[in-house]
C-alpha positions, 0 to 999 in steps of 0.5 A, a space after each residue: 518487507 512489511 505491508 498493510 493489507 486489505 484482504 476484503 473491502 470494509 472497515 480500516 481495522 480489518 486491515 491486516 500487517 503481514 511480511 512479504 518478499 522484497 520487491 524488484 525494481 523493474 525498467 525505468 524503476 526505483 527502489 525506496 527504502 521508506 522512512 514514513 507513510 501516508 494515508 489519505 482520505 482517497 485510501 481510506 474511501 478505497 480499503 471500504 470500497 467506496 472510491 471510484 477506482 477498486 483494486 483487485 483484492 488482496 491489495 496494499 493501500 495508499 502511495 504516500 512515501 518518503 524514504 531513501 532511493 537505494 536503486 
């Protein structure tokens, strides 16, 4: 699959596009083949470290998706 990475707090252009392994679904899960995605104000806040909520780097902003449930 392919992710939109933020690797260190900063600026949206320092984003990176890499190719990960497929994700697993686990109990109680599903999986969606994404068709289109969002980013939002709140993501944006996050990928510079601004919003209140900071992930550990590396990580995959955002969770805006619409797409197809294949499992």
């Amino acid at each position: 699959m392919k992710a939109l990475v933020c690797s260190d707090f900063g600026s949206t252009q320092d984003l990176s596009l890499e190719t990960r392994d497929d994700l697993e679904p686990g109990a109680g899960e599903v999986l969606i083949e994404v068709k289109a995605a969002g980013v939002n104000f709140p993501d944006i806040l996050t990928v510079q470290g601004k919003y209140q909520f900071k992930p550990p780097l590396p990580f995959v902003p955002g969770g805006e998706v619409s797409g197809v449930v294949t499992n």
